[in-house]
C-alpha positions in Angstrom: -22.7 -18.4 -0.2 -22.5 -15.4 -2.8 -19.9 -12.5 -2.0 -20.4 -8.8 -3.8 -17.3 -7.7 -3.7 -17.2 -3.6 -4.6 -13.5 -2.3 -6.0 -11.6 -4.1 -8.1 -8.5 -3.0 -6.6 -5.4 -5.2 -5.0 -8.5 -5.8 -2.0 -11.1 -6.7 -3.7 -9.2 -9.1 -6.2 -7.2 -10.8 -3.3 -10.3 -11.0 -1.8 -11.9 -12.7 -4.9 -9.3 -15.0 -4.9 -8.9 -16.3 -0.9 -12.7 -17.0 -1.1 -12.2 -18.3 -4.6 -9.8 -21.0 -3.0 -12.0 -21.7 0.1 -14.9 -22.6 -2.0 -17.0 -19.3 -1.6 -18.3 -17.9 -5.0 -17.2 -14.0 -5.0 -18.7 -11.2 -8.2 -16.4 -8.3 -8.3 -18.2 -4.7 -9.4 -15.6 -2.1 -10.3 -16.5 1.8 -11.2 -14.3 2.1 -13.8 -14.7 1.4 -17.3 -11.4 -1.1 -17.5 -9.1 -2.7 -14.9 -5.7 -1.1 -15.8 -2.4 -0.6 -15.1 -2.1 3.0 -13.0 -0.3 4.0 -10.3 3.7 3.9 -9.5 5.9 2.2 -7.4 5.0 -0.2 -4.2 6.8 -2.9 -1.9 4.8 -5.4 -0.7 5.8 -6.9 2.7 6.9 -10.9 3.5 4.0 -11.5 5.5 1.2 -10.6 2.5 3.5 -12.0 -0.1 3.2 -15.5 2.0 -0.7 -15.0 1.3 0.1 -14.5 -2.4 2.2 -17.6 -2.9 -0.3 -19.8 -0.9 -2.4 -18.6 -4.1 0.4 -19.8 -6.4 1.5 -16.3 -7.8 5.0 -16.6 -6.9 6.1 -17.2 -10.6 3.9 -14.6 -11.6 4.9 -11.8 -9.1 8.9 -12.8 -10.4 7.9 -12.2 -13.8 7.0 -8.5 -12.9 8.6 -7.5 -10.0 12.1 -6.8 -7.9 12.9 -9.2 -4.8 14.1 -6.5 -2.7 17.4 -7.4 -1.0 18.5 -4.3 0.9 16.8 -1.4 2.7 18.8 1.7 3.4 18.2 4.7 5.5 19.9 8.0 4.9 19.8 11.6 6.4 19.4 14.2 3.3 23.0 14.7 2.8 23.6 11.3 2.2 24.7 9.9 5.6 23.7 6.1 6.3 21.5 5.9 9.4 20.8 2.1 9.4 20.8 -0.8 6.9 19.5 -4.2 6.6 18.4 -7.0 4.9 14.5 -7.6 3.7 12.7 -10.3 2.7 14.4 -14.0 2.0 17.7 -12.1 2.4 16.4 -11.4 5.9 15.7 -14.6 7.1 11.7 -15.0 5.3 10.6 -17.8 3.3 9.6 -15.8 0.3 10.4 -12.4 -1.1 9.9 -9.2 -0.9 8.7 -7.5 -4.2 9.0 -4.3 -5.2 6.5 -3.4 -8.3 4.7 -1.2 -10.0 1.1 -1.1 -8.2 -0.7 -1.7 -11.6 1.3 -4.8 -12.4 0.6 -6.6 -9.0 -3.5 -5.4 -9.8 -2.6 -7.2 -13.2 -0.9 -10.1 -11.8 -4.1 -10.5 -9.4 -6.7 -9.1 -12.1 -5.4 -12.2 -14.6 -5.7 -14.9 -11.9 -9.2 -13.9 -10.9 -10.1 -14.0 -14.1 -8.5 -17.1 -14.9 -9.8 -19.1 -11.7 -13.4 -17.4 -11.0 -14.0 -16.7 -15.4 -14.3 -14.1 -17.4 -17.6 -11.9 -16.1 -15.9 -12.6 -12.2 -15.2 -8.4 -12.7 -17.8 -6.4 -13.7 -16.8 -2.8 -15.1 -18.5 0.7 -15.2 -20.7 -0.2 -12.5 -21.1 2.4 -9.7 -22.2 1.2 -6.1 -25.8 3.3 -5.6 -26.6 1.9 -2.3 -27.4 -1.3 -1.0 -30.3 -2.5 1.2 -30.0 -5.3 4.0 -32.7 -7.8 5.3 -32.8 -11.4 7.3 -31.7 -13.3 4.3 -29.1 -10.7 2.5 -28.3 -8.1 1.0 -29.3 -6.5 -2.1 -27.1 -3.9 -4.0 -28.1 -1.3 -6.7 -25.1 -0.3 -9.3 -25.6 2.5 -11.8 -23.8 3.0 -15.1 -20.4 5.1 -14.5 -20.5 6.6 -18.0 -24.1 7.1 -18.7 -25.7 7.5 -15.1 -28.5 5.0 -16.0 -29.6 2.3 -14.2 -27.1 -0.8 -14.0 -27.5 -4.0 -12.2 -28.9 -5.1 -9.5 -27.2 -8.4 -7.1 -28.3 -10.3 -4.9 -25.8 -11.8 -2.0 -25.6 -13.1 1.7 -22.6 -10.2 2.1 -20.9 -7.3 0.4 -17.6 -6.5 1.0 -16.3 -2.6 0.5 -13.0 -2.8 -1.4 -13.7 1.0 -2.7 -10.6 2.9 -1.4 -10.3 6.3 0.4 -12.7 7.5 -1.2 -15.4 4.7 -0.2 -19.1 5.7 -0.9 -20.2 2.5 1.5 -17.9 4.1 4.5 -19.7 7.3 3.8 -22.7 5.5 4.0 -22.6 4.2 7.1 -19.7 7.5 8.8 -21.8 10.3 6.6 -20.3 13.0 8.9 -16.6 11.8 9.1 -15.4 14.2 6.1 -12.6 14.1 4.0 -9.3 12.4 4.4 -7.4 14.1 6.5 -3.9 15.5 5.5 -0.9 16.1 7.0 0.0 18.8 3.7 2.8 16.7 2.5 2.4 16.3 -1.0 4.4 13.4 -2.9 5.5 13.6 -6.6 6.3 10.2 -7.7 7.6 8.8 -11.2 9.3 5.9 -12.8 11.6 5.3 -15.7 14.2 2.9 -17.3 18.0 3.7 -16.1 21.0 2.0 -14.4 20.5 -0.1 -11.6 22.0 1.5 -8.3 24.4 -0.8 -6.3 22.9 -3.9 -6.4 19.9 -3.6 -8.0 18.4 -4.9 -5.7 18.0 -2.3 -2.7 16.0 0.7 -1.4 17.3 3.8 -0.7 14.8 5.9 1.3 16.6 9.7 2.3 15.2 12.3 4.7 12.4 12.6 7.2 8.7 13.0 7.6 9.4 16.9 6.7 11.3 16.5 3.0 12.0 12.8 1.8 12.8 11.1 -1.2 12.4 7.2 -1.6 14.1 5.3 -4.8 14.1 1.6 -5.9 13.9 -1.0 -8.5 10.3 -2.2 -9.7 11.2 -4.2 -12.7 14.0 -5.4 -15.1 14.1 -3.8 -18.7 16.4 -3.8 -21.3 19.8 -3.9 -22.0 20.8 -4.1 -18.3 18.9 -1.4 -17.4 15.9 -1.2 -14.2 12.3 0.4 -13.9 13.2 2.8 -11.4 11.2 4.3 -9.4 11.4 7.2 -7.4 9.1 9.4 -4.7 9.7 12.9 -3.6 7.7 13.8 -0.1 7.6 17.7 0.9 5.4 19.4 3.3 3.5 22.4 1.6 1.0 23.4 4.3 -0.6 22.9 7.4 -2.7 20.3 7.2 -5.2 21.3 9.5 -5.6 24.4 7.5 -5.8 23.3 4.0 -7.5 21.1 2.6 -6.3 18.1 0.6 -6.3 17.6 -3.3 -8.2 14.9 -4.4 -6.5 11.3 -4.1 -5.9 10.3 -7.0 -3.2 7.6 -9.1 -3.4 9.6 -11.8 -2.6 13.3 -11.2 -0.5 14.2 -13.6 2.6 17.2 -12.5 5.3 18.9 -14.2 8.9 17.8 -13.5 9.7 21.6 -12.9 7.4 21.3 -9.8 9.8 18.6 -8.7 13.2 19.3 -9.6 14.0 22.2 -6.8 13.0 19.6 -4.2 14.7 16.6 -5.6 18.0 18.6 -5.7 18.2 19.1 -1.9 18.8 15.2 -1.5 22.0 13.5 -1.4 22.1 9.7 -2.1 25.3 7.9 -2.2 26.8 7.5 -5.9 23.1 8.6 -7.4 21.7 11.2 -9.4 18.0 11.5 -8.5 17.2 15.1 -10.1 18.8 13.7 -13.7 16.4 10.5 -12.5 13.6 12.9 -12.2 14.4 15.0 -15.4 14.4 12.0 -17.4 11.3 10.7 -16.0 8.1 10.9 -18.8 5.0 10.8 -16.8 5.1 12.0 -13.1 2.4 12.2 -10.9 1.3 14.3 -7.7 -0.3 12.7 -4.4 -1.6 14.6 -1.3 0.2 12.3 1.8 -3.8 11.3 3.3 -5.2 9.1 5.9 -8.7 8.5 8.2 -8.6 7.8 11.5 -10.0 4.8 12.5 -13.3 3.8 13.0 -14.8 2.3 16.1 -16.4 -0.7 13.9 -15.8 -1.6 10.2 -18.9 -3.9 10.0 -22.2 -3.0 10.5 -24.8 -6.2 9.4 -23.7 -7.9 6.1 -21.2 -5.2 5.0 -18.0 -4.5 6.1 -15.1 -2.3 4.8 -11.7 -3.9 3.7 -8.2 -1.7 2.5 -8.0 1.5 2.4 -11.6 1.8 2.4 -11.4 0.4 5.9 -7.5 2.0 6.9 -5.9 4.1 4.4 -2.7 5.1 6.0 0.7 7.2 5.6 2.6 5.3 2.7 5.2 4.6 5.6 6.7 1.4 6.0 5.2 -0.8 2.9 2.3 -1.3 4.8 -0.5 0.1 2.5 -1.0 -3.2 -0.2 0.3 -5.6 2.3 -2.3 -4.6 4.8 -5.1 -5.1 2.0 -4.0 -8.6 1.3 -3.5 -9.8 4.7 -7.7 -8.5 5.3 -8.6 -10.6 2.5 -6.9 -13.4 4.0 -8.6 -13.3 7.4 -12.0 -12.8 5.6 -11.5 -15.4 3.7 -10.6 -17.7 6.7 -13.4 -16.4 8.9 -16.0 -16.9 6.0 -15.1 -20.6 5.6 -15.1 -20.9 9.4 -18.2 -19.7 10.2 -21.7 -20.8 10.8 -23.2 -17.6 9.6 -21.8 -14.6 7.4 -22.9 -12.3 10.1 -20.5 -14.3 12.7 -17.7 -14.2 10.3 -17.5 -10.5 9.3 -17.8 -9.8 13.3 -14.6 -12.4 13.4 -12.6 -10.7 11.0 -13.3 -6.9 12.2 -12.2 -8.4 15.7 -9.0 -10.1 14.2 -7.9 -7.0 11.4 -8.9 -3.7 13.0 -7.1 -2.9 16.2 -3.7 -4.4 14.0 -4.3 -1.5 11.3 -5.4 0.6 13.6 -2.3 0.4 15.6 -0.4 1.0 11.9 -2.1 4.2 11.1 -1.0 5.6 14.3 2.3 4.3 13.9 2.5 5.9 10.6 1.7 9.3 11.4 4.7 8.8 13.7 6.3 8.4 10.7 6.9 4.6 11.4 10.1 2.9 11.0 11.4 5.9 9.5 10.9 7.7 12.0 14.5 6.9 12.9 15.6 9.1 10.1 14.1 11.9 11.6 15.7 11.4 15.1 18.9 11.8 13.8 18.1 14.3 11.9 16.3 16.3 14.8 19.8 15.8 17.0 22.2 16.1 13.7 20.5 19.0 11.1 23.6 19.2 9.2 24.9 15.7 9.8 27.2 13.6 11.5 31.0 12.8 12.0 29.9 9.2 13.7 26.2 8.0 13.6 26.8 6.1 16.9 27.5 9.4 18.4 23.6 11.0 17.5 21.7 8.0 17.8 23.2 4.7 19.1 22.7 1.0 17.6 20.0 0.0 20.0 17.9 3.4 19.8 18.2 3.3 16.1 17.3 -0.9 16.4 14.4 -0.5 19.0 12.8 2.4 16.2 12.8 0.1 13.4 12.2 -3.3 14.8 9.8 -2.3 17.0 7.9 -1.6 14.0 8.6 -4.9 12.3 6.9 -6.6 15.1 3.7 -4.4 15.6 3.2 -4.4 11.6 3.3 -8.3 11.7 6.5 -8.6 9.3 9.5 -9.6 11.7 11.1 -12.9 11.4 10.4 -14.9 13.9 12.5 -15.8 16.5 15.3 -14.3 14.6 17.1 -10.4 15.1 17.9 -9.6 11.1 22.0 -8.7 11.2 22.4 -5.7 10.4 25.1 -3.3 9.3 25.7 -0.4 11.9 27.0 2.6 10.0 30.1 4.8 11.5 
């Protein structure tokens, strides 16, 4: 079996690399003219990082990353709303990381290239469109720079990998539009400073209306943390406006930023002087798609965010990614026939991430933030009096388990604020 793999992104390489370990030769094809490092800050969840160390990359990921320890919830003056433990500190078997997106892509970029050889990923080839018959399917790639004829492959499937933006989804949903925005824009940045608490926790402050999100990605030197930092703030109505182009690499002034970053609070933390100090910060439009009555249609199917880009809300964006290329890697080695297989895995992955999109616009677990907020605007004497231990419990836990990342058997103890 041969897989075309489009998108060279944390999908399509974890995808490379299930199928690499189940026997099934995978090609990667990638638009741009290098795999490199872009992006900020993201956590990726116990139950994908289990994936990830079933590939060995444990040791890798440590090199890189931040096992989370803590997550904190505050109102925007400050006020804890709920706390508890993540990852191995909550009871998993392995980690949660926290990392900068482009080194996880690394860590995953090095391995596929490592395990499947150097021309596994192909560069500067655009997908042009891709024909299907009994036997396979056939896909045409044109140059990215020039706009001249590239390559064309041969293989018994193609799996999209392409993002938000993916031209095989448009293909197939040529009507469905552009991503649809909720007009929350998000400024996000990252630079070296002194760890907060224990280095080891993150702090996310404020609703789905104005929020600000801040944790450690990496160590640097003398004793000093990648930090990284996201500021959220709705700018328009959504339905009204339409959304700036997705992008990880919009670059925006820190005077855009500062007046919003000032109206937070987090305990014993600057975040404007974090934000001031920051070099490079860049500007996202807060976008999703609903989701589609049927990822796979033939030998192609859609994986990622080309298949469910959702809210950044709960971690869930990567993790969701990895955990696709997991089942498509088991249902590939199961099957009789490709066909059977990508039917399998659209039947196992899509009515889970579909359930998480929803969820998100909700604003998912943190949508506890913005009950006590809604019932508290200016805050609280006692947290117990606005929202009590088992409302705030059922909000967050209740997401645990529909996102696939509670412990099993086991309710995480957690630290009730008064």
């Amino acid at each position: 079996m041969r897989v075309i793999i489009v998108g060279a992104g944390i999908g399509g390489l974890a995808t490379a690399l299930m199928l690499h370990r189940r026997g099934i030769r995978a090609e990667i094809f990638e638009q741009a003219a290098e795999v490199r490092e872009v992006g900020v800050g993201i956590n990726t969840l116990p139950h994908a990082i289990r994936e990830l160390a079933e590939l060995d990359l444990l040791p890798a990921l440590d090199r890189v990353a931040i096992r989370t320890k803590e997550l904190a919830y505050f109102n925007r003056q400050g006020q804890e709303v709920w706390r508890e433990p993540r990852g191995i500190d909550a009871g998993h078997p392995v980690p949660q990381f926290s990392i900068h997106r482009g080194r996880l892509q690394a860590v995953l970029y090095e391995a596929v290239r490592e395990r499947l050889g150097p021309d596994a990923v192909t560069t500067g080839l655009s997908l042009a469109g891709f024909l299907q018959d009994e036997g396979g399917v056939t896909a045409h790639f044109t140059d990215s720079l020039k706009g001249d004829a590239g390559r064309t492959v041969r293989g018994d499937v193609l799996i999209a990998c392409d993002g938000i933006h993916s031209v095989v989804r448009k293909k197939f949903f040529p009507d469905e539009g552009p991503p649809r925005w909720d007009g929350v824009l998000m400024w996000r940045g990252a630079t070296e400073w002194a760890p907060w608490g224990d280095g080891r926790t993150m702090a996310i402050g404020g609703g789905m209306g104005a929020k600000c999100v801040l944790y450690p990605i990496a160590e640097a030197a003398d004793g000093r943390q990648l930090m990284n930092w996201v500021v959220f703030v709705k700018m328009a109505d959504g339905q009204l406006s339409p959304p700036p182009k997705e992008s990880w690499s919009r670059p925006a002034h820190r005077s855009q930023v500062l007046p919003y970053a000032r109206r937070f609070a987090l305990p014993d933390f600057d975040l404007a002087a974090l934000v001031e100090a920051t070099p490079q910060i860049f500007e996202y439009p807060m976008c999703d798609r609903d989701p589609l009555p049927r990822w796979t249609h033939g030998r192609v199917t859609l994986l990622g965010d080309a298949a469910h880009p959702m809210y950044p809300v709960g971690s869930n964006g990567a993790s969701q990614a990895i955990l696709d290329a997991r089942a498509l890697g088991d249902a590939l080695a199961r099957a009789e026939h490709p066909m059977q297989a990508l039917h399998a895995y659209e039947a196992e992955r899509r009515p889970k991430t579909a359930e998480i999109v929803l969820l998100n616009r909700k604003g998912g677990p943190e949508r506890v933030i913005d009950e006590v907020e809604k019932r508290a605007p200016a805050g609280f004497s006692r947290i117990e009096d606005v929202l009590s231990h088992a409302e705030r419990q059922a909000i967050v836990s209740g997401y645990a388990g529909k996102a696939g990342f509670a412990v099993a058997g086991k309710v995480s103890p957690l630290r009730v604020a008064v």
